[in-house]
C-alpha positions in Angstrom: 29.8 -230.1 -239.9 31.9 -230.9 -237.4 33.5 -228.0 -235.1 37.1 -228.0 -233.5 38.7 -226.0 -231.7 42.1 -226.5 -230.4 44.0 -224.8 -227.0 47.4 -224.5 -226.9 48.5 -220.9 -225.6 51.9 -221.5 -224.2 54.7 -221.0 -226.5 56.1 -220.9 -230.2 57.4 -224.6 -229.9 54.1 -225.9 -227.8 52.1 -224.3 -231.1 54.4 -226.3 -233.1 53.9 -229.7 -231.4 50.3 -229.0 -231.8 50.0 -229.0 -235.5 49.8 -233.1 -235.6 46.4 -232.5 -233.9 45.6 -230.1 -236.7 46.8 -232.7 -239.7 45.1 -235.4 -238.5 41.7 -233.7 -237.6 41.7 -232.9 -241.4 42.6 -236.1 -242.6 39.7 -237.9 -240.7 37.2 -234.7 -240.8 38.3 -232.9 -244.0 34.5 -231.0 -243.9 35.5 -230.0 -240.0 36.0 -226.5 -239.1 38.9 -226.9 -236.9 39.7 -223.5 -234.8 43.0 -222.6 -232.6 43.1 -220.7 -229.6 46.7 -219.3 -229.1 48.7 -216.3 -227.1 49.1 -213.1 -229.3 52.4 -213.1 -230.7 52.0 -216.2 -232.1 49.3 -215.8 -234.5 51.8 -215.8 -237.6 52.8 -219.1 -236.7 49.6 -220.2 -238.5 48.0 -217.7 -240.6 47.0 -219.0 -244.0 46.9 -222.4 -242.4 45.3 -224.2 -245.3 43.1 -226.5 -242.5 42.5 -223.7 -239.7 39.2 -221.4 -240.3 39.7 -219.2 -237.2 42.6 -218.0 -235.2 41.0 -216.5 -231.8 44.0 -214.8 -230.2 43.9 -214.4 -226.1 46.2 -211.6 -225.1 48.0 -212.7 -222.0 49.9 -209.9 -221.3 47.1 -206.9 -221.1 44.7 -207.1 -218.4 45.1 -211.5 -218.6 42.0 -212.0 -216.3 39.6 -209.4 -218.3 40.3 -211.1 -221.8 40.2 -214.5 -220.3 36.3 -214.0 -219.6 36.1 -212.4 -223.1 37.5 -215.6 -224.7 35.1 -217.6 -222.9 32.4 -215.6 -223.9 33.8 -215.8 -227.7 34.3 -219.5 -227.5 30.7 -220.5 -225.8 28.8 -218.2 -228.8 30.7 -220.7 -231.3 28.8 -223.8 -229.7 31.9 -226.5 -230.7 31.4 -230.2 -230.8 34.8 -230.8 -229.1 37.3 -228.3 -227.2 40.9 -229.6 -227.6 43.1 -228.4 -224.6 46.4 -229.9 -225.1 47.9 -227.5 -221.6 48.2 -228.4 -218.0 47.2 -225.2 -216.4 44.6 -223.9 -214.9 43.6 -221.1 -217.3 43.0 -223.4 -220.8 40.7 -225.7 -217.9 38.9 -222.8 -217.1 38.3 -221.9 -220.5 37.8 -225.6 -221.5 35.6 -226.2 -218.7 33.1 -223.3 -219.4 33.3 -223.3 -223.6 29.7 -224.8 -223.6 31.6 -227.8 -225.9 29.6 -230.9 -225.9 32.8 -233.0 -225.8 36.1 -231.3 -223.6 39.3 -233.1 -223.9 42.6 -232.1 -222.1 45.2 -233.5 -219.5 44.3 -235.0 -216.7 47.0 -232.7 -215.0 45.2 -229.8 -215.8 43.6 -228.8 -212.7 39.6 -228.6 -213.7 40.0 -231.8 -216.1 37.5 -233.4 -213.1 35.2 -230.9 -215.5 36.4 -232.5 -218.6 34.2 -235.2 -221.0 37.3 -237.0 -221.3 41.1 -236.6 -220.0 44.1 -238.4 -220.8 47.6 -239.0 -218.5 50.6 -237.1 -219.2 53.6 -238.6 -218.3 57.3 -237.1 -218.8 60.4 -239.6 -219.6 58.2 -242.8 -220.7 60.0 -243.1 -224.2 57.1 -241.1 -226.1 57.1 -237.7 -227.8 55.3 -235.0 -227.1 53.1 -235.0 -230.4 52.2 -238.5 -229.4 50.9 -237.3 -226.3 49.1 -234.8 -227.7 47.6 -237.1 -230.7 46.5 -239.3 -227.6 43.8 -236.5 -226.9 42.2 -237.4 -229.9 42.6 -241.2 -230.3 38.9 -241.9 -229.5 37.4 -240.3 -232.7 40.4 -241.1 -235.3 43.1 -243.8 -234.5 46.5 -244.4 -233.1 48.8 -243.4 -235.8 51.5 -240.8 -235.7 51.8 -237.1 -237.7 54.3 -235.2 -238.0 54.5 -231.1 -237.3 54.2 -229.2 -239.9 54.0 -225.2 -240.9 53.1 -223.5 -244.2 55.2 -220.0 -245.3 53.5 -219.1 -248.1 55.0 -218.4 -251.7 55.4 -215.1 -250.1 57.6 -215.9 -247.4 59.6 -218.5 -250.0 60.4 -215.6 -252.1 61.6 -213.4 -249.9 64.0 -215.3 -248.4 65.1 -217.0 -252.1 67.9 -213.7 -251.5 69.6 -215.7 -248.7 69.5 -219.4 -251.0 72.0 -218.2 -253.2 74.9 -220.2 -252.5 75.1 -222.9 -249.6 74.4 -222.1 -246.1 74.2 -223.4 -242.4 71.5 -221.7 -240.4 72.1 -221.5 -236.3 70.0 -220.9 -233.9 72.4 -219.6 -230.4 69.6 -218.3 -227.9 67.1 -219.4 -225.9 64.5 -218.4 -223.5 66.5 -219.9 -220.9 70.5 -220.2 -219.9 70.8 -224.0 -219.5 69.0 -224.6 -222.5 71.6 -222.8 -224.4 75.0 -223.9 -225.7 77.5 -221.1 -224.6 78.6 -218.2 -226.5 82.1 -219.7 -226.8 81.2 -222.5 -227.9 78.8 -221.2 -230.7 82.3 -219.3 -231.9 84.3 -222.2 -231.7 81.3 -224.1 -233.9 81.6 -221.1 -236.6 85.2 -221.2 -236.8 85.6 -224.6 -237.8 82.5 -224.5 -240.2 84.5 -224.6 -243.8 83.8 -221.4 -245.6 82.4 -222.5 -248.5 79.2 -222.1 -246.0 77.6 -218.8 -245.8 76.3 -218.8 -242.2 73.3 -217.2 -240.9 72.2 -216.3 -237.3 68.3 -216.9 -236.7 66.4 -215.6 -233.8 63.7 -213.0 -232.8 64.6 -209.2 -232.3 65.6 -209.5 -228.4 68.6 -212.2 -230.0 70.2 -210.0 -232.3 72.2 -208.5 -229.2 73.7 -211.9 -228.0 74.2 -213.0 -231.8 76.2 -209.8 -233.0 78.5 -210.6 -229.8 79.3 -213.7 -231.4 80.0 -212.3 -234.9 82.5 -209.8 -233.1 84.0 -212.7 -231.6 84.3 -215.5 -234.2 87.2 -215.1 -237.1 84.6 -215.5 -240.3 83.3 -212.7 -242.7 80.6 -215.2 -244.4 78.1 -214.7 -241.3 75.1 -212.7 -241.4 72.9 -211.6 -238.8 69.0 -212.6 -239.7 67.8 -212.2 -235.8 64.5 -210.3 -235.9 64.5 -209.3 -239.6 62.2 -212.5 -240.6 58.8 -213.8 -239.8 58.9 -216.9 -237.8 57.3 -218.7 -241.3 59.7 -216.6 -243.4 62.6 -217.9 -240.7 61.0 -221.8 -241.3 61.3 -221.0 -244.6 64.9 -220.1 -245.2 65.8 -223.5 -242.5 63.9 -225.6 -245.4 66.9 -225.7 -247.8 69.7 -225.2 -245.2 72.9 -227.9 -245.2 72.4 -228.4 -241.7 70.6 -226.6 -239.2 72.0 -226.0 -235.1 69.6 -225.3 -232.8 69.3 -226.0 -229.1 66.3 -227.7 -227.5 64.1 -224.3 -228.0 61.7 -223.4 -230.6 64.0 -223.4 -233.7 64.3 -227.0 -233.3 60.6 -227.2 -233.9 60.8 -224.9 -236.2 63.0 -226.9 -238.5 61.3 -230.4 -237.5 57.8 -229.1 -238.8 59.9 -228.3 -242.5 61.6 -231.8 -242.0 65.0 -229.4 -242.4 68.4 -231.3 -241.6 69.2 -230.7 -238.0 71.8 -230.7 -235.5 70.1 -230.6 -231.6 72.4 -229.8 -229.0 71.1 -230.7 -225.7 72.4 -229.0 -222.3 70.9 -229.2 -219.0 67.5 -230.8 -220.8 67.1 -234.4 -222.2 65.6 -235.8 -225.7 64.0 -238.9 -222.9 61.5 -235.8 -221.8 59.9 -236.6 -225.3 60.4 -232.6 -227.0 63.3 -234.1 -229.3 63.8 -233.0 -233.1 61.7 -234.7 -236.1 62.9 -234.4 -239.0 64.0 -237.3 -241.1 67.6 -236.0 -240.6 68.2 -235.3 -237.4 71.3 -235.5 -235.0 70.9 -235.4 -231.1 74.4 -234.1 -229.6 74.6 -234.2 -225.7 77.6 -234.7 -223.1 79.1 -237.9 -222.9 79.9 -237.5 -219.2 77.7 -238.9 -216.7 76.5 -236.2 -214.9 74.2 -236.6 -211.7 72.6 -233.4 -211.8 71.7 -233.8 -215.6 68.7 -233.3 -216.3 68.1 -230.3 -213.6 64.3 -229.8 -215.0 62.2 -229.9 -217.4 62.6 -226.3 -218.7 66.1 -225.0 -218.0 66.8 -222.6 -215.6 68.4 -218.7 -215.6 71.5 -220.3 -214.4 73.1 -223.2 -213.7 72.1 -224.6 -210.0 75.3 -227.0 -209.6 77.3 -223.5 -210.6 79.6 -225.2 -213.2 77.1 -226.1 -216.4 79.5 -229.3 -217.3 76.3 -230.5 -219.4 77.0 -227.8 -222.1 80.8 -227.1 -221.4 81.8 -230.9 -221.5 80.2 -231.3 -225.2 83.0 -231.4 -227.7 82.9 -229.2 -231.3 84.6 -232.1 -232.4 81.8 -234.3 -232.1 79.3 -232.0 -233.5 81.1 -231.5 -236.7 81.8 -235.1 -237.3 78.3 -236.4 -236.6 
């Protein structure tokens, strides 16, 4: 048998992205045992994954350094065929380097892939998406076709959100991590207001969101709007995004979210591009950006806390207009 495991402890929408990986190990090693190495707080991103056997959890935020060497303890007493390390930092190529794997994979970014078996170029903005880059790592041992993301809630997860399916709904998705990935508050209560109200709208997000989405209820002149941030799981969240009439996200994780459910989405696009490869999947999905031509769009890769050109005309310029009619 052969043995997997898989590195990607960076965030909810990185996880995401990696789940092609998992699919297609499966489909060409459906014996395998395919493990996953992620940051706790993500871990119910893929419990009862029907093709993971182990979730090994690094906690990054107690004493980083001290569980670091007891990962790589845990990982080297597993003896895997092939280590997986779809990051570019230097913590998943310490761990990679030292996992005792016969065969390491990872970017050649990463700064100990000269310790690598074999390591693959990453490049930003050359027309392919991430999960191709990603499936790239493991080219050599199936082939070069494409899979999807995907994530499975269980009947569980289905049920309990069944409460929330009862008549049609929009989901939206306001926050992010960072400001310039986010489409402005006034802009979200523009959206809402000109949603028809046959729609029952609901507000996703994690606990820390609920704050910035209950401003936006208080602001917006609808009574058909609920608040869901932090009162479901992130599969229970997927879940509910499966059977929406259209989910709005920005370029953050709940665009993943809905891309590994193939949900109907609407991607609104700020300071970041859909050219840096990270854009929606799903067999219905709509990209909405500025059509001005700004030189300072895109700013970076991520987003920043603010805007660095002090006016953010890459989210302000986009018209609700155009979002409704797309």
């Amino acid at each position: 048998m052969v043995k997997f495991l898989i590195i990607q402890t960076a965030f909810i929408g990185d996880v995401i992205l990696a789940t092609p990986i998992i699919e297609k190990l499966h489909k060409f090693y459906p014996d395998s045992q395919i493990d996953f190495l992620l940051r706790k707080g993500n871990e119910n991103l893929l419990r009862n994954h029907p093709y993971i056997s182990n979730l090994l959890i690094w906690d990054k935020k107690n004493e980083k350094n001290k569980n670091l060497f007891r990962i790589i303890k845990l990982i080297r007493s597993k003896k895997y065929d092939y280590v997986i390390n779809l990051q570019r930092f230097a913590s998943t190529g310490i761990i990679t380097a030292f996992s005792g794997s016969k065969i390491k994979v990872g970017f050649s970014k990463n700064p100990f892939s000269f310790l690598f078996t074999r390591k693959i170029k990453h490049e930003i903005g050359n027309g392919k998406h991430e999960i191709e880059r990603n499936i790239e790592l493991i080219s050599e041992i199936t082939d070069d076709s494409i899979f999807k993301p995907k994530l499975y809630p269980t009947e569980e997860d289905f049920q309990i959100v069944s409460q929330y399916k009862m008549r049609p709904y929009i989901c939206m998705a306001p926050t992010s991590v960072w400001f310039t990935k986010q489409f402005p508050e006034n802009k979200w209560v523009d959206l809402i207001n000109k949603i028809e109200t046959k729609y029952h709208i609901y507000l996703i997000g994690g606990p820390n969101d609920a704050g910035a989405c209950d401003e936006i209820i208080a602001k917006s002149n609808i009574s058909n709007i609920t608040n869901l941030c932090g009162e479901l799981s992130f599969l229970q969240t997927s879940a509910l995004m499966t059977n929406a009439i259209m989910n709005y996200v920005n370029d953050s994780a709940p665009m993943h979210m809905a891309s590994a459910m193939n949900a109907q989405t609407t991607a609104i696009f700020c300071s970041t591009v859909p050219d840096f490869g990270f854009g929606p999947l799903s067999d219905q999905a709509i990209i909405i950006e500025t059509k001005e031509k700004l030189e300072c769009r895109p700013c970076g890769l991520h987003g920043f806390k603010k805007c660095p050109e002090g006016h953010f005309k890459c989210a302000n310029t986009i018209n609700i207009e155009n979002i409704l009619t797309k």
